[in-house]
C-alpha positions in Angstrom: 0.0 0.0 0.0 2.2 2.9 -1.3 1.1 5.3 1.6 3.9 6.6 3.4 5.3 9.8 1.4 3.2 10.2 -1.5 0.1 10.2 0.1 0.7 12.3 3.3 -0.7 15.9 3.0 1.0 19.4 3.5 0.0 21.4 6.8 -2.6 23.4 5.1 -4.5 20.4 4.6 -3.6 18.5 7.9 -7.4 18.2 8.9 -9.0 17.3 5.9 -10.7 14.7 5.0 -9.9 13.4 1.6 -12.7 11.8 -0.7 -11.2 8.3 -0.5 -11.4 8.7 3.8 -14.9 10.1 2.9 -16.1 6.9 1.0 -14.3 4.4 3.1 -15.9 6.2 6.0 -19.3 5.8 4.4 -18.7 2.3 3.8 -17.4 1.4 7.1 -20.8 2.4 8.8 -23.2 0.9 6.4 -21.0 -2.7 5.8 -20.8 -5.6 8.1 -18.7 -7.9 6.1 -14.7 -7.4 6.6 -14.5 -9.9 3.6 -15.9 -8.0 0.9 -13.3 -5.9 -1.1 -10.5 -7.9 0.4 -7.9 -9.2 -2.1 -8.1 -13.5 -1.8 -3.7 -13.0 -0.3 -5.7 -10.9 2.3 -8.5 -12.5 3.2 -7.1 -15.6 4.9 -4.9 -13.5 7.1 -7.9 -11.0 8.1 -9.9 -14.2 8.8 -6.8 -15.7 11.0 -7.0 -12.1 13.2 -10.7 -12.5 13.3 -10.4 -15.9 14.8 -7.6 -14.8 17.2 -9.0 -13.9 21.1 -7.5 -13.0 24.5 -4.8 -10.8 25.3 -2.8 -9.6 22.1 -4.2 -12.7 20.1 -3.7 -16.2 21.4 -3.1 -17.3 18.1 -1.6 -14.0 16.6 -0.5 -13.4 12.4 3.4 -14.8 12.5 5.8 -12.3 11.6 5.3 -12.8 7.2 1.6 -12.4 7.6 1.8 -9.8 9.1 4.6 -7.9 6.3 1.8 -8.9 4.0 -0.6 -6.5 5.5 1.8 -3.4 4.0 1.1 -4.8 0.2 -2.6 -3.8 0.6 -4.2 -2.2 -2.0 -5.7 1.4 -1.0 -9.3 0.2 -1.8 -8.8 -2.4 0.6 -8.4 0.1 3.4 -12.6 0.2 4.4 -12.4 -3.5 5.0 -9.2 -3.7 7.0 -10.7 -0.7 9.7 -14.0 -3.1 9.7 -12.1 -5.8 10.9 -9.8 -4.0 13.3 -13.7 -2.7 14.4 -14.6 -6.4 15.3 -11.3 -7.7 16.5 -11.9 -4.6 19.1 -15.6 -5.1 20.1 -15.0 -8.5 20.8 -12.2 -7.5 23.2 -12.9 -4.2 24.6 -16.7 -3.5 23.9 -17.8 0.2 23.1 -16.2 1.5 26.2 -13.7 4.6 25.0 -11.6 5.6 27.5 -9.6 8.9 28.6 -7.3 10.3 31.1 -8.2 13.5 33.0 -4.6 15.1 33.4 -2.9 17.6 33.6 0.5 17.9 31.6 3.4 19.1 34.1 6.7 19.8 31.7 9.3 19.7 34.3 12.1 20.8 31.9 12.2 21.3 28.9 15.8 20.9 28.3 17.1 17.6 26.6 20.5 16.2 25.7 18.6 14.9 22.4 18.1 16.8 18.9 15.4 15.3 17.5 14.3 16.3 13.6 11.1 17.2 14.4 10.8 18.0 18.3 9.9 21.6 19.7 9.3 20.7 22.6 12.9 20.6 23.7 14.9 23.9 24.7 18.1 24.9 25.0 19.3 27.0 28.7 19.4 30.2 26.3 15.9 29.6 25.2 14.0 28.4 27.8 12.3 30.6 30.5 13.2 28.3 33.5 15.2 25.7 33.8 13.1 23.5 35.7 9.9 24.2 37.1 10.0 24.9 40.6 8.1 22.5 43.6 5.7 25.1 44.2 4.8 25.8 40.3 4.3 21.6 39.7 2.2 21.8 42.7 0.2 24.6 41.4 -0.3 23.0 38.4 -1.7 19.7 39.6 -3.6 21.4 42.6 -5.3 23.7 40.1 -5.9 20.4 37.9 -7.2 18.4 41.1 -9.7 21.1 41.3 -11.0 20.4 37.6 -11.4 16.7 38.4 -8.0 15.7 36.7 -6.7 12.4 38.5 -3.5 12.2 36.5 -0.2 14.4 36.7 1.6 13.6 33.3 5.1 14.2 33.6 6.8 14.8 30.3 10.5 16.1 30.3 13.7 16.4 28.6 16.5 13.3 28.5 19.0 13.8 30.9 19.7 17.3 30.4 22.4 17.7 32.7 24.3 15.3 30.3 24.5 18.2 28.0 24.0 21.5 29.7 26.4 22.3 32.6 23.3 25.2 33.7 21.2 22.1 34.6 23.9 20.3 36.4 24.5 23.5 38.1 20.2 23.8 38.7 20.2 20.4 40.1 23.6 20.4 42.4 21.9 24.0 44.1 18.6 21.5 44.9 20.2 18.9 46.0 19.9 16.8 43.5 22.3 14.7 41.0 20.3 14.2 38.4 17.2 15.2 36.6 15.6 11.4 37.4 16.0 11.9 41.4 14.4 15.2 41.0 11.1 13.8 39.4 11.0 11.5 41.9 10.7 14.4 44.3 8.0 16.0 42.2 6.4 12.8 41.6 6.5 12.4 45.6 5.2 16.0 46.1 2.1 15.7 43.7 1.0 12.5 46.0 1.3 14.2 49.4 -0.1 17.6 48.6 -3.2 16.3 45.9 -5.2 12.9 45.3 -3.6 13.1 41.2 -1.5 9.7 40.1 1.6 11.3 38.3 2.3 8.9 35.3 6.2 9.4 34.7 7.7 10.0 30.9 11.0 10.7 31.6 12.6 8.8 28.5 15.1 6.1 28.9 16.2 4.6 32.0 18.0 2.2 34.0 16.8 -0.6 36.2 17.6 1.2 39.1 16.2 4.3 38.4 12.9 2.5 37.6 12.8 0.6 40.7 12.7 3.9 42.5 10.4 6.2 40.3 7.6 3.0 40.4 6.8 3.6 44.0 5.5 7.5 43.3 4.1 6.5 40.0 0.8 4.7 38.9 2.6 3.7 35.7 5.3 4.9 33.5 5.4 5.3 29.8 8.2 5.5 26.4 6.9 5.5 23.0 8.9 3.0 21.0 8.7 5.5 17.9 10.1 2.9 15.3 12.6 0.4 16.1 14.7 0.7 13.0 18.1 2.1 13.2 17.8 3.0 9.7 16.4 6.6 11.5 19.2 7.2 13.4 21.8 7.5 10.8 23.3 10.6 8.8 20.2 12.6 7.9 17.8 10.8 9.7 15.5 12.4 12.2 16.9 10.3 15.3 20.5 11.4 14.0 21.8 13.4 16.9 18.9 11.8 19.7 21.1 8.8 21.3 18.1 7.9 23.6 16.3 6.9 20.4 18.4 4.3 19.3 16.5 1.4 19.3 18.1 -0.5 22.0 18.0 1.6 24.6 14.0 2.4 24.3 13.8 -1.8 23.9 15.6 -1.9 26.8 13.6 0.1 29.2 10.6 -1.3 28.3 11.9 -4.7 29.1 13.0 -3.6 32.4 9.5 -2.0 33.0 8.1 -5.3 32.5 10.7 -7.1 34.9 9.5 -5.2 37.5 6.1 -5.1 36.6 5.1 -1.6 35.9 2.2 -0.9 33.6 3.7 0.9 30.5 2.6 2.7 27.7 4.3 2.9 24.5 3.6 3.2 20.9 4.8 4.2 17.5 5.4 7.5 15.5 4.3 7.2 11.7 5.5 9.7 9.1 9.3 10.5 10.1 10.7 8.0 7.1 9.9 4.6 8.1 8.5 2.4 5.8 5.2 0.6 6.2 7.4 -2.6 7.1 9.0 -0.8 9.2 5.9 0.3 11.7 4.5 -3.5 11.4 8.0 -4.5 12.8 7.8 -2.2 15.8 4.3 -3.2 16.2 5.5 -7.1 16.4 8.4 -5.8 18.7 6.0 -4.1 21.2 3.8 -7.7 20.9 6.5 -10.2 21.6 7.2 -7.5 24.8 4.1 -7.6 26.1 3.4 -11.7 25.6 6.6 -12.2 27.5 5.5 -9.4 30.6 1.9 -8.9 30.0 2.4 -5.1 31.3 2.0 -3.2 27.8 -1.1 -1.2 28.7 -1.6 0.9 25.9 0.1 1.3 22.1 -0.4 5.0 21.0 -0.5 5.3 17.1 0.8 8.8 16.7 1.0 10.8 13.7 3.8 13.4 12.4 2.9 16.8 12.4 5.7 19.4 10.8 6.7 22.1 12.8 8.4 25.4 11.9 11.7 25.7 13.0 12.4 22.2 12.8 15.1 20.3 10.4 11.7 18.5 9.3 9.7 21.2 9.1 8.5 20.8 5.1 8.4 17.2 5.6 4.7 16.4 4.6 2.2 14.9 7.2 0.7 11.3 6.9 -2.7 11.5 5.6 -5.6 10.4 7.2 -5.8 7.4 5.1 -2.0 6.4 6.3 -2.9 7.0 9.7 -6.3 4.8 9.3 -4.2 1.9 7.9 -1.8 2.2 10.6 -4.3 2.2 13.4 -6.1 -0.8 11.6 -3.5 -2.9 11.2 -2.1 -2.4 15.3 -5.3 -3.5 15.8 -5.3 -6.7 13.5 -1.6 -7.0 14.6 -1.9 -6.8 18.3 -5.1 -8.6 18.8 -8.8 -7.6 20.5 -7.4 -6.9 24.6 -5.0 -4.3 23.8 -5.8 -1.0 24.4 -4.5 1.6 21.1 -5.0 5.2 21.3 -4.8 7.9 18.8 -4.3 11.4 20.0 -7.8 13.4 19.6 -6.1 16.7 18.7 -3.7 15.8 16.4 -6.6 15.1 14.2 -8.8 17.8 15.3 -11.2 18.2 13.2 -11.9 14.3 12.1 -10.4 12.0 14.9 -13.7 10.4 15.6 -13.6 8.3 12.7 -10.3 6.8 13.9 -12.7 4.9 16.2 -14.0 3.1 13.2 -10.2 1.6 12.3 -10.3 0.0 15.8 -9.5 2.2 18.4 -10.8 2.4 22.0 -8.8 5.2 23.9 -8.2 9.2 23.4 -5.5 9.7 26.1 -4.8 12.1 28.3 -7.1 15.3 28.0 -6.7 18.3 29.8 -9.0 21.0 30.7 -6.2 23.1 32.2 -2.5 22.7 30.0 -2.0 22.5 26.3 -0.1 19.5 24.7 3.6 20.9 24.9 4.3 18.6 22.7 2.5 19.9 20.0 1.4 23.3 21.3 -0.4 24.1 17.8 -2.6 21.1 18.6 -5.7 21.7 21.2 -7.1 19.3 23.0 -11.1 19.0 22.4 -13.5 20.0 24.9 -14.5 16.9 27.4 -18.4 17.9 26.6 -17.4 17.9 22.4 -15.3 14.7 22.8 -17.8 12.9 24.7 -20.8 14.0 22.1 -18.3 12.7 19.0 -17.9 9.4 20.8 -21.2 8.9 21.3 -22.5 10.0 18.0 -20.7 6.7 16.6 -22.2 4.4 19.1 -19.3 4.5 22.0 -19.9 5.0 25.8 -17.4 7.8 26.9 -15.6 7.0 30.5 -12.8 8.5 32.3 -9.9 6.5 33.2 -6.6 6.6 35.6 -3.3 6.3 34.0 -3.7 2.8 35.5 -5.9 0.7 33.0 -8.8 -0.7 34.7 -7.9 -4.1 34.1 -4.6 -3.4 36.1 -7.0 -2.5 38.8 -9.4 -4.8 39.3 -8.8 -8.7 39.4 -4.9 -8.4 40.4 -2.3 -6.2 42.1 0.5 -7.4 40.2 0.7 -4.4 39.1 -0.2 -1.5 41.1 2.8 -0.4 42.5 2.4 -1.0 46.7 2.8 1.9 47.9 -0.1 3.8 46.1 -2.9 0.7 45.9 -4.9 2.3 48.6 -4.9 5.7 47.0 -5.4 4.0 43.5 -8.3 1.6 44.8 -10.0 4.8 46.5 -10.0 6.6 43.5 -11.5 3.9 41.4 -15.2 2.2 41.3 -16.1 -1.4 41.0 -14.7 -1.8 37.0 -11.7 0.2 37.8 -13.1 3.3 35.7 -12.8 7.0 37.8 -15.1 6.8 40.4 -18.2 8.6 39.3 -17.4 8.4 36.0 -18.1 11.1 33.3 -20.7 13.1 34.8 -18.3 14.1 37.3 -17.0 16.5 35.0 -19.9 19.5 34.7 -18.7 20.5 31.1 -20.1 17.4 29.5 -23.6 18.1 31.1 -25.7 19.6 27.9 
């Protein structure tokens, strides 16, 4: 399926739908049959996923089968999302899920130049250093009063690798490295608020995992794409060691040793090829059949940025993205939970919910995405009516899965299982569910 490159679209046309996501999207609510328009090659591997149940498929597509899902032609794109749609209702229902947060970006500074990242600062650029206790509590206490139950902490890699100002920032605190300081935050946000922080630090080592897991609910690393094809001359991950392949591998596989619920997922539309994203995909599988901790596989899409080395590199389309989404679905099997961010696709995502999705991440009704601070989040009242509008029941989550809640504590980290068992009902949803938060109420 020649999508990646020629099809993606320039900024300008980012949120537009195209006619051929218009007519698949027609199709997809009026067919029932994942067969029809399926290429015979196809159909037998489609109907293999279909028969596949239980956590991440029981009987999952071995590694050639699923290769063969990137030599799909485009008009077989409806049928694929209609069978990701059935592989994911017989898993996870209608229930979509999302995180009440706030986003806390403790610094912004980062040893890494990645091609497309603005998020990162340098200590000339940036206005702090490293937000202070008493900001990252006003932050979470101002999102506690919103209804927010988690404290997203997103931040630079190891700045004080780089940058002797954040060494210096850290040594005046008390503090050796950035790591020990977000434990401290971490810490902070649980004594002085009922949030969960849910820690995205980047890479890290066993022993600095061990300690962040007893002031986090879970901990998360997107994968990106596990080829080290991206990291060489000219590549987006050229200059960004933490993104060598390895090293992300690495720390998930720790995370799953010592039995933290992760998050990861991939990045589509930086140069990787279709192959490329189903490999990752099969990477993130085998991790999760050997730990069983992979709580959630975000599919997110490339948006250019000015100011960036990629900044006129085009964005996937919708129609890339759809295929992508669909085949983590058909790839991963019916238990996993895959997310697409709501407002990097602001004006269409709900049709994402179509190529098997059941989650919209965090959403917060207090801080922007500082990860892509063009990009709003919608409204909790507009995101619940677009939901429902397709046929989905809306419910808030904690950035502990319910199904790492309820039936097992293998994986709620000890030290917080009262405050994470007080904070959820009976299903391990957010207590009181969505009309706890006023802005949905019509």
């Amino acid at each position: 399926m020649t999508l990646s490159g020629t099809s993606a679209q320039p900024q300008s046309n980012r949120d537009a739908l195209t006619p051929l996501a218009l007519a698949g999207l027609a199709w997809l609510l009026e067919s029932d049959d994942p067969m029809s328009g399926l290429s015979d090659s196809l159909k037998g591997i489609v109907d293999k996923a279909l028969q596949g149940v239980g956590a991440y498929g029981r009987t999952p597509l071995q590694g050639e089968e699923a290769y063969r899902l990137a030599q799909s032609a485009p008009d077989e794109l409806a049928p694929l999302c209609r069978a990701a749609s059935i592989i994911r209702d017989r898993g996870r229902g209608r229930d979509v899920t999302f995180s009440p947060k706030v986003f806390i970006p403790l610094t912004r500074l980062c040893r890494d130049f990645c091609g497309y990242c603005t998020f990162r600062q340098a200590p000339s650029e940036a206005e702090r250093l490293y937000m202070g206790p008493e900001e990252v509590l006003a932050v979470a206490k101002a999102g506690e009063r919103l209804g927010c139950t988690e404290a997203l902490f997103t931040l630079g890699e190891r700045p004080e690798q780089r940058y002797p100002e954040a060494k210096e920032w850290l040594q005046q605190h008390g503090y050796r490295t950035t790591l020990e300081y977000l434990h401290d935050a971490s810490q902070l946000v649980l004594q002085e608020t009922s949030l969960l922080p849910h820690g995205n630090p980047g890479t890290m080592s066993r022993r600095e995992m061990e300690r962040l897991k007893d002031v986090n609910a879970s901990m998360g690393l997107m994968v990106e794409n596990v080829s080290p094809r991206l990291a060489e001359a000219g590549g987006p991950h050229e200059l960004a060691p933490s993104k060598r392949p390895r090293v992300r591998i690495k720390t998930i596989e720790i995370a799953g040793e010592l039995r933290i619920a992760f998050t990861t997922g991939i990045l589509i539309g930086i140069g990787e090829t279709l192959e490329e994203r189903i490999e990752s995909l099969l990477v993130i599988r085998e991790l999760h059949q050997r730990y069983g901790h992979v709580q959630e596989v975000i599919i997110q899409n490339f948006r250019a940025k000015p100011n960036t080395p990629m900044r006129d590199h085009l964005d996937p389309s919708t129609e890339d993205l759809l295929w992508t989404v669909a085949v983590s679905r058909i790839i991963l099997g019916s238990d996993v939970n895959i997310q697409v961010p709501p407002n990097l696709s602001f004006t269409h995502y709900p049709i994402y919910l179509l190529a098997g999705i059941n989650d919209w991440g965090g959403i917060s009704p207090l801080t922007i995405d500082y990860v892509n601070p063009e990009a709003p989040w919608p409204q909790i009242s507009e995101l619940r009516r677009r939901t429902e509008e397709l046929g989905f029941k809306l419910r808030p989550r904690l950035p502990l899965y319910p199904e790492y809640i309820v039936g097992s504590d293998e994986y709620i980290p000890v030290s917080l299982k009262e405050r994470i068992k007080s904070l959820a009902d009976g299903e391990g949803y957010v207590k009181g569910g969505i009309e706890r938060y006023a802005s949905t109420k019509s």
